[in-house]
Biopython code that builds the backbone (N, CA, C, O; Angstrom):
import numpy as np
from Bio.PDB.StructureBuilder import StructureBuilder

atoms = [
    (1, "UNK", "N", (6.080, -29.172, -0.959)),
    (1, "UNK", "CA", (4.858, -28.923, -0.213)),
    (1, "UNK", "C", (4.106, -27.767, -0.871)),
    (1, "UNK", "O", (4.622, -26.656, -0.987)),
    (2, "UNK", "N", (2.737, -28.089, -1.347)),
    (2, "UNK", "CA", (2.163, -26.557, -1.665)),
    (2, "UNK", "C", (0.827, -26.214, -0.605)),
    (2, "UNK", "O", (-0.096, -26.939, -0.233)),
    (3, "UNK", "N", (1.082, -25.110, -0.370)),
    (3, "UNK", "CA", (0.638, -24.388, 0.265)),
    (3, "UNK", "C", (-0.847, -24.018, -0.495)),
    (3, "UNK", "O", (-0.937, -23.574, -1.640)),
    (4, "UNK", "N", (-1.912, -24.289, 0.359)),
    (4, "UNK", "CA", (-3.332, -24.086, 0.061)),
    (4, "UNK", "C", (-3.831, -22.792, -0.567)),
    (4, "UNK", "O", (-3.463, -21.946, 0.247)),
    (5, "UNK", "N", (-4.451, -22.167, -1.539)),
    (5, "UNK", "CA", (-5.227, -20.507, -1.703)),
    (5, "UNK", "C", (-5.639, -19.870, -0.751)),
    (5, "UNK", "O", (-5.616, -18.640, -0.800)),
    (6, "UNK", "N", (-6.182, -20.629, 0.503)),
    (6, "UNK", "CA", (-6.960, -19.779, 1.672)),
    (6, "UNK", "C", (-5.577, -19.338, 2.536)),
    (6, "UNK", "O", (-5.591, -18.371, 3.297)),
    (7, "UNK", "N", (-4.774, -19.901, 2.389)),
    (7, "UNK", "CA", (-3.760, -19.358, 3.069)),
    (7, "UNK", "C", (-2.989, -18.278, 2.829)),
    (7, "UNK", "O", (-2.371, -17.634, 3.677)),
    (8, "UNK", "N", (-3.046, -18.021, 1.276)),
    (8, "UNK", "CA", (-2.252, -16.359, 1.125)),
    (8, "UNK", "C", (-3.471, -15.860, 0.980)),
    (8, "UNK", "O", (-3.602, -14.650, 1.166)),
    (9, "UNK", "N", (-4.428, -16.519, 0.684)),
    (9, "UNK", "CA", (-5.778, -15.433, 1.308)),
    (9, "UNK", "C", (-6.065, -14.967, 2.893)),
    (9, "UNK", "O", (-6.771, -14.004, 3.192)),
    (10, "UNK", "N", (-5.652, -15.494, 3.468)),
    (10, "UNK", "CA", (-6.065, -15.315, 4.535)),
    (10, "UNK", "C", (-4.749, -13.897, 4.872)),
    (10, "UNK", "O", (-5.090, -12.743, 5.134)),
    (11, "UNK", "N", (-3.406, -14.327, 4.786)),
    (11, "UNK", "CA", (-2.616, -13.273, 4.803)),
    (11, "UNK", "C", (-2.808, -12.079, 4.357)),
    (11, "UNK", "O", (-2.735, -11.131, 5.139)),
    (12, "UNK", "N", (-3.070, -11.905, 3.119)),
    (12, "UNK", "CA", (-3.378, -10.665, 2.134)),
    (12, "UNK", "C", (-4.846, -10.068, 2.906)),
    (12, "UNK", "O", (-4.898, -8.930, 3.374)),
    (13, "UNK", "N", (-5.855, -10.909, 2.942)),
    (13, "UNK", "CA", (-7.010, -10.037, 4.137)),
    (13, "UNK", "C", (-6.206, -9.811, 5.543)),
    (13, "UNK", "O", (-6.064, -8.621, 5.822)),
    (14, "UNK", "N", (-5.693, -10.679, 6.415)),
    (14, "UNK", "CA", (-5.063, -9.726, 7.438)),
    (14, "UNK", "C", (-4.328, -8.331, 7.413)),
    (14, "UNK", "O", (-4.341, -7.459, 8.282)),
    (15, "UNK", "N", (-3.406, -8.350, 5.675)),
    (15, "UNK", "CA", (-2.948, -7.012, 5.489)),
    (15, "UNK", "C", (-3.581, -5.952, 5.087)),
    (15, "UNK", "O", (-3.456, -4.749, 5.317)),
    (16, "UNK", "N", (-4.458, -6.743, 4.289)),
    (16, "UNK", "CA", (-5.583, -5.289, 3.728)),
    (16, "UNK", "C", (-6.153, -4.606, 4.979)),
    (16, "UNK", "O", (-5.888, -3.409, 5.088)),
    (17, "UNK", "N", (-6.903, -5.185, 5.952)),
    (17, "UNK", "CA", (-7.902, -4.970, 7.029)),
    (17, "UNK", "C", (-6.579, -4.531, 7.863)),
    (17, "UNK", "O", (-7.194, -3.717, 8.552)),
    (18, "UNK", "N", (-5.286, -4.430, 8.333)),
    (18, "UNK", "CA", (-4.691, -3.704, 8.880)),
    (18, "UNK", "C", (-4.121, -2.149, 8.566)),
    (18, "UNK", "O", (-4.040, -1.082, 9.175)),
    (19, "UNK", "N", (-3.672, -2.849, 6.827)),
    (19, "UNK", "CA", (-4.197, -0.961, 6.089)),
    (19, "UNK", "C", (-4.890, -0.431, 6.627)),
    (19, "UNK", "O", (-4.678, 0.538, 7.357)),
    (20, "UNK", "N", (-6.012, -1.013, 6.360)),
    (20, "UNK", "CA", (-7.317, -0.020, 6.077)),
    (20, "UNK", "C", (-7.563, 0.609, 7.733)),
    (20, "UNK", "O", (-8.001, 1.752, 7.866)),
    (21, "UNK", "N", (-7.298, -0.092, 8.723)),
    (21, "UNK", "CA", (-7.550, 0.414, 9.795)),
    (21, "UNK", "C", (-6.545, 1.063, 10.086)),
    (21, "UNK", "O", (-6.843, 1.746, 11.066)),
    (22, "UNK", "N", (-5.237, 1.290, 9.712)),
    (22, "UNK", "CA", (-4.119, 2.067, 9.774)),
    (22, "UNK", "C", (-4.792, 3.506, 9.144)),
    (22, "UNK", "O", (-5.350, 4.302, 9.900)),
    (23, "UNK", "N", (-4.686, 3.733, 7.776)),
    (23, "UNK", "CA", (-5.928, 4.667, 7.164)),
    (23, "UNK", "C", (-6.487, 5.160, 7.724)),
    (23, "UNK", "O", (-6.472, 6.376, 7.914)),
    (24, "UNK", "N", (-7.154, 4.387, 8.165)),
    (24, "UNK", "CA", (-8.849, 5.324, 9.102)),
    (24, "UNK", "C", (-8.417, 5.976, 10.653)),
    (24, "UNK", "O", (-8.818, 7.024, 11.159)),
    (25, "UNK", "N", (-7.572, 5.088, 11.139)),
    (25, "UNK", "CA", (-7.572, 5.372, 12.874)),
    (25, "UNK", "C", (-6.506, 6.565, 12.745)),
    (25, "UNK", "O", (-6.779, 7.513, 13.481)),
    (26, "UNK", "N", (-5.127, 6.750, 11.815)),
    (26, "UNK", "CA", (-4.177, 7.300, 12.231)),
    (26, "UNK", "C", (-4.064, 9.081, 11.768)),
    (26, "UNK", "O", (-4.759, 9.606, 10.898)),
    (27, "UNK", "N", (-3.215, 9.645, 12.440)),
    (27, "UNK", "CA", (-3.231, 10.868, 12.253)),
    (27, "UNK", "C", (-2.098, 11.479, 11.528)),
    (27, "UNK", "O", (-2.219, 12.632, 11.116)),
    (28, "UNK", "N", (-0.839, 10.710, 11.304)),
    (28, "UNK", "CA", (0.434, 11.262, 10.800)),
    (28, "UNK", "C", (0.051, 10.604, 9.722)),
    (28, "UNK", "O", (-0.491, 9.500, 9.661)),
    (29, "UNK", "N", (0.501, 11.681, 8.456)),
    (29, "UNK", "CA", (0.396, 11.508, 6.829)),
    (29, "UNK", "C", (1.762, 10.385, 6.920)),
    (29, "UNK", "O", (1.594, 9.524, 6.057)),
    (30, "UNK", "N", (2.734, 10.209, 7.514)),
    (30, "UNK", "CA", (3.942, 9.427, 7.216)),
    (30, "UNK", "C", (2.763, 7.684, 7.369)),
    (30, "UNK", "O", (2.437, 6.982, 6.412)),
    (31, "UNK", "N", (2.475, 7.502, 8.504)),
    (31, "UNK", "CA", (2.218, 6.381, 8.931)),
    (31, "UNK", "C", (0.427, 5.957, 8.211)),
    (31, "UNK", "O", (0.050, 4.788, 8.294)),
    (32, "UNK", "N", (-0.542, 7.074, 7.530)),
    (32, "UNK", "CA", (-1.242, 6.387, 6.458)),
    (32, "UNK", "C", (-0.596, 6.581, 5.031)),
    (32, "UNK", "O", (-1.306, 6.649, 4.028)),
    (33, "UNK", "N", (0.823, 6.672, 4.979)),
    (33, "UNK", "CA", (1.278, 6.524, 3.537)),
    (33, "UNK", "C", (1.818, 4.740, 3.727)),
    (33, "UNK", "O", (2.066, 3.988, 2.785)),
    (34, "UNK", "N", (1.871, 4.500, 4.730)),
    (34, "UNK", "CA", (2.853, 3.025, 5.148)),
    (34, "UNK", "C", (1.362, 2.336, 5.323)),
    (34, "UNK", "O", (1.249, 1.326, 4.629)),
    (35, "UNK", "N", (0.254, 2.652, 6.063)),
    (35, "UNK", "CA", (-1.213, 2.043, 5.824)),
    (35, "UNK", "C", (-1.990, 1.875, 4.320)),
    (35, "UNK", "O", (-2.948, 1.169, 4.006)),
    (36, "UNK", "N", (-1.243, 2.740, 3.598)),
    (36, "UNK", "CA", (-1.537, 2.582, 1.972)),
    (36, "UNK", "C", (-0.790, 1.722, 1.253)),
    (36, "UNK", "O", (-1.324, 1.058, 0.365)),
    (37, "UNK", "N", (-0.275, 1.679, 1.360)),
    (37, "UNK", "CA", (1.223, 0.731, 1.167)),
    (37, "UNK", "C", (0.749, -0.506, 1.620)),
    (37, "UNK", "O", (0.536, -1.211, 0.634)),
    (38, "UNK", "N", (0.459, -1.154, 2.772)),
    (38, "UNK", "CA", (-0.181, -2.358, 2.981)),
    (38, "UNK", "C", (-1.286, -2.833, 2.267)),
    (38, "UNK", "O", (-1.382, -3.931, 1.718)),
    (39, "UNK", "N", (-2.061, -1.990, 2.306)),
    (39, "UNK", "CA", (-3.182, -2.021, 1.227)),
    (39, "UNK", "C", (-2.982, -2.327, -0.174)),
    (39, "UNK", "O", (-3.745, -3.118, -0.730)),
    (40, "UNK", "N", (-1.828, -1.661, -0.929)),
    (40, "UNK", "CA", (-1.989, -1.957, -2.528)),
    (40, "UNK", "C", (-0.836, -3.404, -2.137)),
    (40, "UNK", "O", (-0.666, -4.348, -2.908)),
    (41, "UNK", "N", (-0.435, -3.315, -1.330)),
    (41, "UNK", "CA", (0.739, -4.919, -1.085)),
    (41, "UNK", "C", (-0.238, -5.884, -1.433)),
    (41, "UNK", "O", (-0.066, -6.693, -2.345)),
    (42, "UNK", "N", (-1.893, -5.785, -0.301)),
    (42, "UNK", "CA", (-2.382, -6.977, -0.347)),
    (42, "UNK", "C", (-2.845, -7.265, -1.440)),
    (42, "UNK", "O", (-3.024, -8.386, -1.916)),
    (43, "UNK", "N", (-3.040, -6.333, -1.846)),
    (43, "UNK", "CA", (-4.111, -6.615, -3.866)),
    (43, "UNK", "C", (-2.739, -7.417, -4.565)),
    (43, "UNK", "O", (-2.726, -8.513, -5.126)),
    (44, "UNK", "N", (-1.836, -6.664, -4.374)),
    (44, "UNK", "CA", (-0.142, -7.781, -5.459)),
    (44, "UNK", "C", (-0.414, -8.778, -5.245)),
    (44, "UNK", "O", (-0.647, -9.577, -6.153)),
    (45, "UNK", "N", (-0.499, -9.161, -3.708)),
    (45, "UNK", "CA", (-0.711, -10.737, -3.105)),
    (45, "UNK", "C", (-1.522, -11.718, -3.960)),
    (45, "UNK", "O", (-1.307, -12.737, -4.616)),
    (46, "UNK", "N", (-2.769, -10.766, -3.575)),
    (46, "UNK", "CA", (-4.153, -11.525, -4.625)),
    (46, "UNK", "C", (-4.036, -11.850, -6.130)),
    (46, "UNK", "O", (-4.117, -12.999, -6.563)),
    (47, "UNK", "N", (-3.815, -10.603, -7.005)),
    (47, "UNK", "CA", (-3.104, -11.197, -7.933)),
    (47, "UNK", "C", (-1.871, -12.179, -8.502)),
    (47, "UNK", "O", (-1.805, -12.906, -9.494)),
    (48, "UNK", "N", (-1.079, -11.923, -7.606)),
    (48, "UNK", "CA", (-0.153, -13.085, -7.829)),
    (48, "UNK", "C", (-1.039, -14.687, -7.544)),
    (48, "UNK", "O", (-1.157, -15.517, -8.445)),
    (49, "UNK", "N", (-1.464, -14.841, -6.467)),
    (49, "UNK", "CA", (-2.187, -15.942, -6.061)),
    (49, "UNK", "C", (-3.057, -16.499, -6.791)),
    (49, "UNK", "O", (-3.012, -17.721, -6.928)),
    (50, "UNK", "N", (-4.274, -15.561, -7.575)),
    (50, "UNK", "CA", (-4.910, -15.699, -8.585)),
    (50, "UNK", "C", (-4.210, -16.180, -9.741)),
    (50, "UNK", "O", (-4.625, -17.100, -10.445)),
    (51, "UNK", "N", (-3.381, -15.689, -9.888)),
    (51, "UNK", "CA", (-2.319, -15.611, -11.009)),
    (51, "UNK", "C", (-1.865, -17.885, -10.981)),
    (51, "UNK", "O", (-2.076, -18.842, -11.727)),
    (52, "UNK", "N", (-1.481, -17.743, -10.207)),
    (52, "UNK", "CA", (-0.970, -19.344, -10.051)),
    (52, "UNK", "C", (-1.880, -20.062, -9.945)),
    (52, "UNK", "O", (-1.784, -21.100, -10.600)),
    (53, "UNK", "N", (-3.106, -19.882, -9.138)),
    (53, "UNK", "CA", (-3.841, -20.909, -8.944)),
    (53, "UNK", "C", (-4.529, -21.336, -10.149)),
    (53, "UNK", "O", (-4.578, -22.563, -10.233)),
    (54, "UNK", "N", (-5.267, -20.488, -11.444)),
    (54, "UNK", "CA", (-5.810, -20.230, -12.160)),
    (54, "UNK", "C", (-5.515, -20.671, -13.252)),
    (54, "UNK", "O", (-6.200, -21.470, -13.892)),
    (55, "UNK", "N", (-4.077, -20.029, -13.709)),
    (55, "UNK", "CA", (-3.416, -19.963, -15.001)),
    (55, "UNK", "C", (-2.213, -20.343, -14.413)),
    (55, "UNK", "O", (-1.443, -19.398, -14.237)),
    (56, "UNK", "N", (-1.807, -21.455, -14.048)),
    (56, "UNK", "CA", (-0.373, -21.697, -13.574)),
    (56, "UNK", "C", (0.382, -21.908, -14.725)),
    (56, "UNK", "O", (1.340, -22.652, -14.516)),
    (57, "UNK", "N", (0.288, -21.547, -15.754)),
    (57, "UNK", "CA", (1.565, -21.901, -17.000)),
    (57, "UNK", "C", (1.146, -20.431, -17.553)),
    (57, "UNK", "O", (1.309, -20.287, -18.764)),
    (58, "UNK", "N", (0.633, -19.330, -16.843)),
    (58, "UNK", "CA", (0.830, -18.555, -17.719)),
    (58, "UNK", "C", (1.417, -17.056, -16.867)),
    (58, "UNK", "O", (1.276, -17.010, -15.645)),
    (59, "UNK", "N", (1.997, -16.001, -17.531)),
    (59, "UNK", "CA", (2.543, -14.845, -16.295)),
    (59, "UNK", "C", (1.957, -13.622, -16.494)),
    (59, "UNK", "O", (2.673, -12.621, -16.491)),
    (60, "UNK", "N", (0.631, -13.526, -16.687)),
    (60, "UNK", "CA", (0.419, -12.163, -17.022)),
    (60, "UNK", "C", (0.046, -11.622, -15.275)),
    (60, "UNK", "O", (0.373, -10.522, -14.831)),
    (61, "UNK", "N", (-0.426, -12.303, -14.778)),
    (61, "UNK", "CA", (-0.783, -11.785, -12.999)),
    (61, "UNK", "C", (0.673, -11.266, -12.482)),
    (61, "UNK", "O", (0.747, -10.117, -12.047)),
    (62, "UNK", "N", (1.794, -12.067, -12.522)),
    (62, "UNK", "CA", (3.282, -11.732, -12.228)),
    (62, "UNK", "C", (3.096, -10.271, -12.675)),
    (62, "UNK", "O", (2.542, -9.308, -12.147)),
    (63, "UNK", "N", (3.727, -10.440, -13.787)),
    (63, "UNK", "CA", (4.399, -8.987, -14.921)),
    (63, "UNK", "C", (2.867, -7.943, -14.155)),
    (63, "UNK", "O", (3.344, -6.903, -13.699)),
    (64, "UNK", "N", (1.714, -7.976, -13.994)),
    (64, "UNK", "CA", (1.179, -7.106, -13.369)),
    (64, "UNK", "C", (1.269, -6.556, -12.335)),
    (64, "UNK", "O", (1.136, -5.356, -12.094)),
    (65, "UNK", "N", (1.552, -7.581, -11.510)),
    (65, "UNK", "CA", (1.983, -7.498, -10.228)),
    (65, "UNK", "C", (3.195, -6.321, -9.906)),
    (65, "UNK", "O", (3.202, -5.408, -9.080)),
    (66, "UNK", "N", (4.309, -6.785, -11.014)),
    (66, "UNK", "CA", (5.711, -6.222, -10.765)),
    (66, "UNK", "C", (5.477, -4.744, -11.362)),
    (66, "UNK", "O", (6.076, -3.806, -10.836)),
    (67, "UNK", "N", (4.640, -4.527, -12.421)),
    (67, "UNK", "CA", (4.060, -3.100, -12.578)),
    (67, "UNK", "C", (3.149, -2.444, -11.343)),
    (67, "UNK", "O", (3.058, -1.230, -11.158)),
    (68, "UNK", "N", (2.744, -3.072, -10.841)),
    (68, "UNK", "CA", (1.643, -2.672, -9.658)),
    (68, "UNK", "C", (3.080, -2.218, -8.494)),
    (68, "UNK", "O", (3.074, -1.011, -8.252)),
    (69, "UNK", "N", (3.711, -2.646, -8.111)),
    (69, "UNK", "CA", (5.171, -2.908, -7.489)),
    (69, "UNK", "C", (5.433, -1.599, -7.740)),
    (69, "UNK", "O", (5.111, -0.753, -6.907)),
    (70, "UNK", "N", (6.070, -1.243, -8.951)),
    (70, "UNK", "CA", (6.758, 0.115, -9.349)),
    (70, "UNK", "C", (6.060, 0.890, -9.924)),
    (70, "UNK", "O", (6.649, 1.600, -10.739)),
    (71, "UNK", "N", (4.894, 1.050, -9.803)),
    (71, "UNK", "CA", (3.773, 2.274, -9.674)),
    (71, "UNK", "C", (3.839, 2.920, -8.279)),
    (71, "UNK", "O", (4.061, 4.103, -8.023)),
    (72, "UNK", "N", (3.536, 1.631, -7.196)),
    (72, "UNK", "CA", (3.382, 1.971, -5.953)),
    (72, "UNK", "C", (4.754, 2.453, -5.410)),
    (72, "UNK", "O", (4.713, 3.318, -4.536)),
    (73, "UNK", "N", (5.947, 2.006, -5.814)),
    (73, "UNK", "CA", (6.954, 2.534, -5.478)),
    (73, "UNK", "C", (7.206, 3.598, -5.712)),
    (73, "UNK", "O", (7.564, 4.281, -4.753)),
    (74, "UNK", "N", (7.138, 4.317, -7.215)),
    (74, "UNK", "CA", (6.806, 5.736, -7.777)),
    (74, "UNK", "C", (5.837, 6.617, -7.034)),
    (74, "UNK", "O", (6.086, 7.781, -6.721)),
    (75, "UNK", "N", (4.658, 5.949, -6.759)),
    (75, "UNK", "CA", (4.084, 6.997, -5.294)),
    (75, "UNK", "C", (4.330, 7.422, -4.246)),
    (75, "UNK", "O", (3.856, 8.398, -3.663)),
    (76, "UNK", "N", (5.528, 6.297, -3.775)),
    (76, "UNK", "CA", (6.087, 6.652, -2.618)),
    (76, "UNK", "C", (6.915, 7.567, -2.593)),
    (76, "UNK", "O", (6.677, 8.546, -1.885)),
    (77, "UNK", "N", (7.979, 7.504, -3.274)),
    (77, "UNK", "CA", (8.501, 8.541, -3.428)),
    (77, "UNK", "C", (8.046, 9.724, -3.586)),
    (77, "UNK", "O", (8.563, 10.542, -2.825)),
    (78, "UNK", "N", (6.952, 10.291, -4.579)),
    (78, "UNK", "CA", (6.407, 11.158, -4.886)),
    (78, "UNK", "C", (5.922, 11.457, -3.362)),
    (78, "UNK", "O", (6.529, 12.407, -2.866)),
    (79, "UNK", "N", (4.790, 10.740, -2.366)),
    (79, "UNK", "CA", (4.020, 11.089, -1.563)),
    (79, "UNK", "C", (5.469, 11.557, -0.466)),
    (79, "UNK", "O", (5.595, 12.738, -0.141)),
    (80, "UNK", "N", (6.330, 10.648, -0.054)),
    (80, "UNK", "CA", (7.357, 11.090, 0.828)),
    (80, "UNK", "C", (7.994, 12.381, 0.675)),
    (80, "UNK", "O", (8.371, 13.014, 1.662)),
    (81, "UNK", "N", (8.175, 12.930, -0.860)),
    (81, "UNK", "CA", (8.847, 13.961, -1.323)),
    (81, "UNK", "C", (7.278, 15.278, -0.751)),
    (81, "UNK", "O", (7.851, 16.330, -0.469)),
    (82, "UNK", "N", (6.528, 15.367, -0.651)),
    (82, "UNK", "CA", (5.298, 16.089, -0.728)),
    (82, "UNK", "C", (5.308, 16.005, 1.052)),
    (82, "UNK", "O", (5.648, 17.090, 1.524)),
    (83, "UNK", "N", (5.118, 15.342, 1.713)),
    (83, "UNK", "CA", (5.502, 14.990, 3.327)),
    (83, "UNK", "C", (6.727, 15.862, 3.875)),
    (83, "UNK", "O", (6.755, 16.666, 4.806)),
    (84, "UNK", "N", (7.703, 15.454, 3.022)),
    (84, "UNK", "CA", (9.004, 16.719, 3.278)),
    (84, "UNK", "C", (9.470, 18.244, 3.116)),
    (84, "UNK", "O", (10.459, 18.896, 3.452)),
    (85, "UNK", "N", (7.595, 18.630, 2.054)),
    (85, "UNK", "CA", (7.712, 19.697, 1.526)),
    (85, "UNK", "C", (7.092, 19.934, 2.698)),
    (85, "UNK", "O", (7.562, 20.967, 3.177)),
    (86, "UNK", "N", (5.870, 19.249, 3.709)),
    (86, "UNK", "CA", (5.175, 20.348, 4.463)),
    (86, "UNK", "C", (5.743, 20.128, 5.670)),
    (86, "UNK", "O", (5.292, 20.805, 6.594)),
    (87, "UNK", "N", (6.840, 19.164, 5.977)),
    (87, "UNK", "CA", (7.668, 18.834, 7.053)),
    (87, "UNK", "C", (8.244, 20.404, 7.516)),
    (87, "UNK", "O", (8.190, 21.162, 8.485)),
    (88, "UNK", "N", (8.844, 20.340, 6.099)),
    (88, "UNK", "CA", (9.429, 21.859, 5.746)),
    (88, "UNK", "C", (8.705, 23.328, 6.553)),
    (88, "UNK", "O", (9.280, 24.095, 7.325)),
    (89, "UNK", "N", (7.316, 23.381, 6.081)),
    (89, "UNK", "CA", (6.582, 24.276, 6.257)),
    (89, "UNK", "C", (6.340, 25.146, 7.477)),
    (89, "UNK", "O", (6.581, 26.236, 7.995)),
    (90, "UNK", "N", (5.423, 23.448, 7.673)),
    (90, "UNK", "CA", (4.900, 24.079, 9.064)),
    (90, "UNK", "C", (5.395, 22.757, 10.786)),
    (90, "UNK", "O", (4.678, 22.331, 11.691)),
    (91, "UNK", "N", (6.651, 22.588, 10.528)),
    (91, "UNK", "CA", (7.313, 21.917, 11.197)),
    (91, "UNK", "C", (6.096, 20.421, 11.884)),
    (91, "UNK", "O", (6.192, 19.912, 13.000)),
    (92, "UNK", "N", (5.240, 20.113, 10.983)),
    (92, "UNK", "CA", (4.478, 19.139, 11.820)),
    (92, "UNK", "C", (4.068, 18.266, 10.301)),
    (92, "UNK", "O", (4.030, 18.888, 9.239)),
    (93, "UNK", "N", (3.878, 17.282, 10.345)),
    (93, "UNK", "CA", (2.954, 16.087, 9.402)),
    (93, "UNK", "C", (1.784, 15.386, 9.827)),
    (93, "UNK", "O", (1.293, 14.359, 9.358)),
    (94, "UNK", "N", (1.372, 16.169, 10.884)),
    (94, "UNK", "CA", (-0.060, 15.274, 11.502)),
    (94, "UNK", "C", (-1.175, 16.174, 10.280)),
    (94, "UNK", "O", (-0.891, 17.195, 9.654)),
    (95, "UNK", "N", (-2.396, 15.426, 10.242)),
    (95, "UNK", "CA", (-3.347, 15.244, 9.553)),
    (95, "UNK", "C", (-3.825, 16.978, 9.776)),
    (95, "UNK", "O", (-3.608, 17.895, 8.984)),
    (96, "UNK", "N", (-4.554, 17.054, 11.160)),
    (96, "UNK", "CA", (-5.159, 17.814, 11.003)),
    (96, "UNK", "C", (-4.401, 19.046, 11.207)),
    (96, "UNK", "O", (-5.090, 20.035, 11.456)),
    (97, "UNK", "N", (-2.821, 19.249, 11.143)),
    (97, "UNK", "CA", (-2.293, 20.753, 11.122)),
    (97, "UNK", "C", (-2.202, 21.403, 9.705)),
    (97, "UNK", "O", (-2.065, 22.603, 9.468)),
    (98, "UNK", "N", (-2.312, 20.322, 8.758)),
    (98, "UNK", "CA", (-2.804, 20.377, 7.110)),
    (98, "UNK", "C", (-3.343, 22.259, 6.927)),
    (98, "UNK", "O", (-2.833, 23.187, 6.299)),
    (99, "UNK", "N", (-4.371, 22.183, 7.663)),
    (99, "UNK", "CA", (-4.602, 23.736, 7.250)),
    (99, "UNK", "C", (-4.150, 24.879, 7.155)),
    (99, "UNK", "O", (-4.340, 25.760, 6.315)),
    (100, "UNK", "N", (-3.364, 24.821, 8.314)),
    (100, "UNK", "CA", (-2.105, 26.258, 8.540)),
    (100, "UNK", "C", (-1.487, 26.533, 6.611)),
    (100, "UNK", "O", (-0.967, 27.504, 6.062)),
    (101, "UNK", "N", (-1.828, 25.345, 6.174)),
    (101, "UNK", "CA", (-1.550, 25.228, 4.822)),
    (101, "UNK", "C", (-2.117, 26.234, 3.683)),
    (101, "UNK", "O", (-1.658, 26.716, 2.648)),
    (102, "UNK", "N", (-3.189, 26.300, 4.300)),
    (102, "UNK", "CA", (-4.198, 27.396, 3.139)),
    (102, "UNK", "C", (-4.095, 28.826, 3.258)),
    (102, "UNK", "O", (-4.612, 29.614, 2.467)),
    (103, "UNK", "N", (-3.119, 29.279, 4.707)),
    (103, "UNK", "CA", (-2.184, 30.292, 4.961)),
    (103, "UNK", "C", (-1.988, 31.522, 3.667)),
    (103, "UNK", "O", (-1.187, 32.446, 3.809)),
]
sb = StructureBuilder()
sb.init_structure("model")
sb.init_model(0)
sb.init_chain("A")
sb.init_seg("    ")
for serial, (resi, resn, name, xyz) in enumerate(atoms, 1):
    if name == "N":
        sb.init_residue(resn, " ", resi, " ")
    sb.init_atom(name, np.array(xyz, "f"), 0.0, 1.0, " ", f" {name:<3s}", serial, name[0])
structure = sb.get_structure()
């Protein structure tokens, strides 16, 4: 059975547009690092999808993809490690206690 383009399109826009409103509405740096994270997920999506529909005998959308993968994974870590430094600090990770920072 194959599954139509509008259909991991349609998925990958439900995830982007839940990022992005994760992003915008929320106040803990933990939970828009996981709203960012949805966001670069849905672009993998697209490329992969692009990737098959397009050029189905060929893998350069994949192998991008799986670099896009462990970039974003490398940020995470990095951004989680930076979250734990001000966890550290000033016992809070919400957005706007950020300033006590410039202390």
């Amino acid at each position: 059975m194959d599954i139509p383009m509008e259909l991991y399109l349609v998925v990958s826009t439900i995830m982007f547009f839940a990022g992005v409103y994760g992003f915008i509405s929320r106040r803990n740096t933990l939970t828009i690092l996981i709203s960012l994270e949805l966001i670069l997920n849905a672009v993998d999506i697209n490329f992969v999808v692009f990737n098959r529909f397009l050029y189905p005998e060929q893998m350069e959308g994949f192998f991008f993809t799986l670099f896009a993968i462990a970039v974003s994974a490398a940020e995470t870590a990095v951004a989680i490690a930076i979250i734990i430094n001000i966890y550290r600090n000033i016992q809070n990770i919400d957005i706007k206690n950020l300033n006590k920072m410039k202390n």
